[in-house]
C-alpha positions in Angstrom: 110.1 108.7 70.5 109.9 104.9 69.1 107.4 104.3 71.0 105.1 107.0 70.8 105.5 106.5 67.3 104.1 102.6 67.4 101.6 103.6 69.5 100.2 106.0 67.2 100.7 103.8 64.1 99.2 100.9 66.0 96.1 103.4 66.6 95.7 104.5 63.3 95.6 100.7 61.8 92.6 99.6 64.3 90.8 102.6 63.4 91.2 102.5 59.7 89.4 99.8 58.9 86.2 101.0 60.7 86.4 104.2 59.0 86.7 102.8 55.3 83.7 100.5 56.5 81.4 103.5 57.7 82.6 105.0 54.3 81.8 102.2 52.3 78.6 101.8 53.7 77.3 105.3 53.6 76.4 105.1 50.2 75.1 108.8 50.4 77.3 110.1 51.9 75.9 112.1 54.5 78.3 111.0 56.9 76.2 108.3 58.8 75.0 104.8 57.7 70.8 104.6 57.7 69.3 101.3 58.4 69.0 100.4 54.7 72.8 101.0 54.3 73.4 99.2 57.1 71.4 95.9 55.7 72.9 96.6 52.3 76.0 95.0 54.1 74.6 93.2 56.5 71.2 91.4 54.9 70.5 89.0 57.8 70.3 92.4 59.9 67.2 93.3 61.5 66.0 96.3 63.5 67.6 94.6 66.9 71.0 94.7 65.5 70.5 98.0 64.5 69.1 99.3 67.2 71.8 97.1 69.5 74.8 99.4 67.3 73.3 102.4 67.2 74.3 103.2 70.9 72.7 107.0 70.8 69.3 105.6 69.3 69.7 108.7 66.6 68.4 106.3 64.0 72.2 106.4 62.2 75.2 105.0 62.9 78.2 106.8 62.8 82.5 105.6 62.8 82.8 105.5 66.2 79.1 103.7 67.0 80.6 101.2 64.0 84.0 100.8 65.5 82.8 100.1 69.0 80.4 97.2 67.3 82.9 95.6 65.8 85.8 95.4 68.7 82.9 94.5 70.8 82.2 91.4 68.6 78.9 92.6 68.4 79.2 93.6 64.2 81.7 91.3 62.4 84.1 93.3 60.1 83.1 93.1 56.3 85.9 92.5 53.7 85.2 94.4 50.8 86.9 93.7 47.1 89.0 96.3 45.5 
Protein backbone atom coordinates (compact mmCIF):
# COMPACT_ATOMS: atom_id res chain seq x y z
CA UNK A 1 0.00 0.00 0.00
CA UNK A 2 3.20 2.35 0.87
CA UNK A 3 4.25 2.02 -2.18
CA UNK A 4 1.51 2.56 -4.32
CA UNK A 5 0.99 5.44 -2.35
CA UNK A 6 4.69 7.11 -3.25
CA UNK A 7 4.21 6.19 -6.58
CA UNK A 8 1.23 8.16 -6.89
CA UNK A 9 2.41 11.12 -4.93
CA UNK A 10 5.63 11.03 -6.79
CA UNK A 11 3.30 11.26 -10.06
CA UNK A 12 1.32 13.92 -8.97
CA UNK A 13 4.56 16.27 -8.11
CA UNK A 14 6.14 15.88 -11.72
CA UNK A 15 2.90 16.69 -13.23
CA UNK A 16 1.96 19.59 -11.14
CA UNK A 17 4.26 21.87 -12.11
CA UNK A 18 3.44 21.43 -15.92
CA UNK A 19 -0.08 21.95 -15.21
CA UNK A 20 0.22 25.27 -13.14
CA UNK A 21 2.67 26.31 -16.15
CA UNK A 22 0.00 25.54 -18.97
CA UNK A 23 -2.37 27.40 -16.50
CA UNK A 24 -0.27 30.32 -16.06
CA UNK A 25 0.34 30.68 -19.53
CA UNK A 26 -3.11 30.36 -20.90
CA UNK A 27 -3.96 33.77 -20.11
CA UNK A 28 -7.47 33.21 -21.76
CA UNK A 29 -8.16 30.50 -20.62
CA UNK A 30 -9.43 28.42 -23.26
CA UNK A 31 -7.52 25.62 -22.11
CA UNK A 32 -4.52 25.72 -24.51
CA UNK A 33 -1.52 28.15 -24.80
CA UNK A 34 -1.50 30.17 -28.50
CA UNK A 35 1.78 31.14 -29.81
CA UNK A 36 1.51 34.68 -28.31
CA UNK A 37 1.01 33.09 -24.81
CA UNK A 38 3.57 31.00 -25.43
CA UNK A 39 6.23 33.93 -26.26
CA UNK A 40 4.61 35.94 -23.45
CA UNK A 41 6.80 33.42 -21.29
CA UNK A 42 9.20 32.58 -23.51
CA UNK A 43 10.30 35.96 -25.62
CA UNK A 44 13.39 34.52 -27.38
CA UNK A 45 10.78 31.89 -28.82
CA UNK A 46 10.17 31.71 -32.32
CA UNK A 47 7.84 29.81 -34.63
CA UNK A 48 10.45 26.66 -34.61
CA UNK A 49 10.17 26.24 -30.89
CA UNK A 50 6.70 26.42 -31.25
CA UNK A 51 6.12 24.34 -33.82
CA UNK A 52 9.06 21.83 -32.25
CA UNK A 53 6.37 21.65 -28.87
CA UNK A 54 3.38 21.57 -30.43
CA UNK A 55 3.77 17.81 -31.34
CA UNK A 56 0.03 17.57 -32.99
CA UNK A 57 0.73 20.85 -35.19
CA UNK A 58 -3.02 22.02 -33.93
CA UNK A 59 -1.50 25.49 -33.63
CA UNK A 60 -1.95 25.21 -29.51
CA UNK A 61 -0.21 23.67 -26.97
CA UNK A 62 -1.81 21.82 -24.52
CA UNK A 63 -0.49 20.18 -20.60
CA UNK A 64 0.62 17.15 -21.82
CA UNK A 65 2.31 18.71 -25.27
CA UNK A 66 3.91 21.26 -22.41
CA UNK A 67 4.97 18.55 -20.01
CA UNK A 68 6.54 16.30 -22.59
CA UNK A 69 8.73 19.65 -23.67
CA UNK A 70 9.92 20.16 -20.67
CA UNK A 71 11.12 16.50 -19.42
CA UNK A 72 12.45 16.28 -22.83
CA UNK A 73 14.71 19.27 -22.17
CA UNK A 74 13.32 20.68 -25.06
CA UNK A 75 11.26 23.78 -22.97
CA UNK A 76 13.06 24.84 -19.77
CA UNK A 77 10.55 25.06 -16.75
CA UNK A 78 9.66 28.83 -15.85
CA UNK A 79 9.63 29.86 -12.20
CA UNK A 80 6.94 32.11 -11.61
CA UNK A 81 6.58 34.62 -8.42
CA UNK A 82 3.79 34.31 -6.03
Amino acid sequence: MFKKITAATLAAALVAPSFAMAETMDTDGNGMVSMSEFQAVYPDAGADMFSSVDTNSDGALSEDEIAAAQEAGTLPEVTTDG
